[in-house]
C-alpha positions as CSV (number, residue, x, y, z in Angstrom):
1,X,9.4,-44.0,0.5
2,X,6.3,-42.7,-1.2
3,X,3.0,-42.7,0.4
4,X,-0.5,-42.9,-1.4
5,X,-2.7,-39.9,-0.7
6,X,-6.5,-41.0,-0.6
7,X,-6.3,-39.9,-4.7
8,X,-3.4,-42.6,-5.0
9,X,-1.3,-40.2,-5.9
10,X,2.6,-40.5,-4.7
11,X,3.6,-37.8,-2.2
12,X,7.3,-38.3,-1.2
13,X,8.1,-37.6,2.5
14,X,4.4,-36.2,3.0
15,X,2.5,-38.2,5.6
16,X,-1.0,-36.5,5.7
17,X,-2.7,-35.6,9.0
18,X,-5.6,-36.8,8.1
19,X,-4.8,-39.9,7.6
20,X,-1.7,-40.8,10.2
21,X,-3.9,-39.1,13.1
22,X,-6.4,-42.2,12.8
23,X,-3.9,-44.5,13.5
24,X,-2.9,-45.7,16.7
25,X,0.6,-45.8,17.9
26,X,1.5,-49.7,17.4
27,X,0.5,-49.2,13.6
28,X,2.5,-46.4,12.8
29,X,5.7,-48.6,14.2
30,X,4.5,-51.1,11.9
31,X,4.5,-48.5,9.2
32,X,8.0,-47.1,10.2
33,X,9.8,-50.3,10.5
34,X,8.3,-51.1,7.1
35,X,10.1,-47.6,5.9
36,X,13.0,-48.9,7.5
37,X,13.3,-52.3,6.2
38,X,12.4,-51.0,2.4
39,X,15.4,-48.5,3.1
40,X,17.3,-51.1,4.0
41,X,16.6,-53.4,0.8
42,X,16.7,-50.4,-1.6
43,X,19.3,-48.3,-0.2
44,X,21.5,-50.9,2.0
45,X,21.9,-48.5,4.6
46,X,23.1,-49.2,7.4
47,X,20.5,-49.8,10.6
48,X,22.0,-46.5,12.7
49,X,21.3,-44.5,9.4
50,X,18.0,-45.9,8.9
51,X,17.1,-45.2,12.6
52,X,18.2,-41.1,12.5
53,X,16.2,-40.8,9.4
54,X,12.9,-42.6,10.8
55,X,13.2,-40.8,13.6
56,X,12.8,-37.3,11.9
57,X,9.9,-38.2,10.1
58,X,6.3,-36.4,11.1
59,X,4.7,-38.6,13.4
60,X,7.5,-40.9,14.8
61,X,6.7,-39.2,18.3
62,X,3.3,-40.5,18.4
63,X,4.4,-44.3,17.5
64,X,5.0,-47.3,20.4
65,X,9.2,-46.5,19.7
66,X,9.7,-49.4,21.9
67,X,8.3,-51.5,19.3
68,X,9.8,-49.9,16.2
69,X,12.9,-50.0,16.9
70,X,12.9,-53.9,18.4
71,X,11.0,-54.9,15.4
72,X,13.3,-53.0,13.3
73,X,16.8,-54.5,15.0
74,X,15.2,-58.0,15.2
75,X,14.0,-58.3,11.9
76,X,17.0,-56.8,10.0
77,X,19.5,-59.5,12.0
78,X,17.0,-62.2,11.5
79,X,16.1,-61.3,8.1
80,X,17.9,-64.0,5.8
81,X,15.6,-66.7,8.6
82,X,12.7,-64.8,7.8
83,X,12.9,-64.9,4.0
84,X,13.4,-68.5,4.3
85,X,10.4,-68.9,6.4
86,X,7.7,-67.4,3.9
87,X,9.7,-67.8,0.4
88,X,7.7,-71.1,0.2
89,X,4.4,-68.9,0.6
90,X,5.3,-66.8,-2.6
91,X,4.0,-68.1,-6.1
92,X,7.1,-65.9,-7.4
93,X,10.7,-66.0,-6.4
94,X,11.9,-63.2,-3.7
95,X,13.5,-61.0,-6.4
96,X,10.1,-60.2,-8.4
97,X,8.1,-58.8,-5.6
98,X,8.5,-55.3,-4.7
99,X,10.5,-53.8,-2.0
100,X,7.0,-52.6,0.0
101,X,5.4,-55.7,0.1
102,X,8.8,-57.8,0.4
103,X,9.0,-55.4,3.4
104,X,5.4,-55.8,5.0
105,X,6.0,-59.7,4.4
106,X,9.4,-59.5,6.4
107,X,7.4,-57.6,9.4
108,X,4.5,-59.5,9.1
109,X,6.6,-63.4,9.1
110,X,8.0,-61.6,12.0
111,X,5.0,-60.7,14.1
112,X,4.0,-64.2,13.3
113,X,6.7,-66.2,14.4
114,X,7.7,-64.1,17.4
115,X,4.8,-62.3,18.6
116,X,2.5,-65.0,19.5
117,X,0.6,-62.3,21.6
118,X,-0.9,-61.3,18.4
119,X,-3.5,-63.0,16.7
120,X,-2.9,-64.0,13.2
121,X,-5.7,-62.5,12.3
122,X,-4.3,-58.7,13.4
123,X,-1.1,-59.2,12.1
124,X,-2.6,-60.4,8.7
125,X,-5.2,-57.2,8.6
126,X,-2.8,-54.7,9.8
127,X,0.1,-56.1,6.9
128,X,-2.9,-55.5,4.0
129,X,-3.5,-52.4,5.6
130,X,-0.4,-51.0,5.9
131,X,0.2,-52.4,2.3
132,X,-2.5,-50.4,0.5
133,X,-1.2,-47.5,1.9
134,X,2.2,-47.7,1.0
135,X,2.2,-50.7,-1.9
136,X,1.6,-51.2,-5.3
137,X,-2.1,-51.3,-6.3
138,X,-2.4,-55.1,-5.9
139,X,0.1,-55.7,-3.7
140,X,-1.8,-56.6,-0.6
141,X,-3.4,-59.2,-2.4
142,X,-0.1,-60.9,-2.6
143,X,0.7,-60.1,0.9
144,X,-3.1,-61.6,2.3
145,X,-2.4,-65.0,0.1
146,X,1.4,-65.5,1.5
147,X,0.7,-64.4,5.2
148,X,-2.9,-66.5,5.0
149,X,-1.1,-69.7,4.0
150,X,2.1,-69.1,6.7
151,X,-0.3,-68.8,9.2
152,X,-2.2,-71.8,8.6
153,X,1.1,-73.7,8.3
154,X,2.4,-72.1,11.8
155,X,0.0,-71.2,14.1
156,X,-2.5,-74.4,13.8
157,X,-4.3,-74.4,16.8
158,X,-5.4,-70.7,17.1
């Protein structure tokens, strides 16, 4: 998976210093398990494979690994439940949308459904974030309007 520098240029497999030292460790397992689920639609590895490769990657050591990998696991054995959960949200079908934002969705349905620690709000930001720096250039706009509506729909009263 390509990253966007702060030119938005591509870099493959480069994660700048500069930018992944801001970050604290809970959003860079956001960002891996979003590598790991795009890998997952694009490639259809399997999960073990997926892991090994994360795990080489510049940076896993400073990520909350506890968190990447049981986002990761739940989300890739839940994933068909998730789909269904925000496919109703998109105002395209699941096929049209890239593989980063289908991927940010996935996490993000995720984080709302099962992590009712986190405020909507959080989960919401952190998905546009994490979408701008790996997604298309308009993606997060799809990913605000999907995730916005979900969480009206399922978290009510917060």
């Amino acid at each position: 998976m390509a990253l966007k520098d702060s030119h938005g240029s591509n870099e493959d497999e480069f994660f700048d210093p500069q930018v992944f030292n801001k970050f604290g460790a809970r959003r860079l397992s956001r960002i891996f398990v979003v590598q790991g689920l795009y890998h997952q639609l694009i490639s259809k590895s399997n999960l073990e494979a997926i892991e090994e490769y994360i795990i080489e990657q510049a940076f896993f050591q400073s990520c909350d690994e506890k968190y990447f990998f049981d986002g990761l696991r739940k989300i890739s054995i839940s994933r068909d439940a998730l789909e269904v959960s925000f496919k109703d949200y998109l105002n395209v079908s699941l096929d049209r949308i890239s593989p980063v934002e289908h991927s940010v969705i996935l996490l993000a349905s995720y984080e709302l459904l099962h992590k009712l620690d986190i405020a909507p709000k959080i989960i919401i930001n952190e998905a546009i974030e994490i979408d701008k720096l790996l997604g298309g250039n308009q993606g997060h706009r799809l990913v605000n309007g999907v995730l916005d509506r979900m969480a009206t729909d399922i978290r009510r009263k917060e």
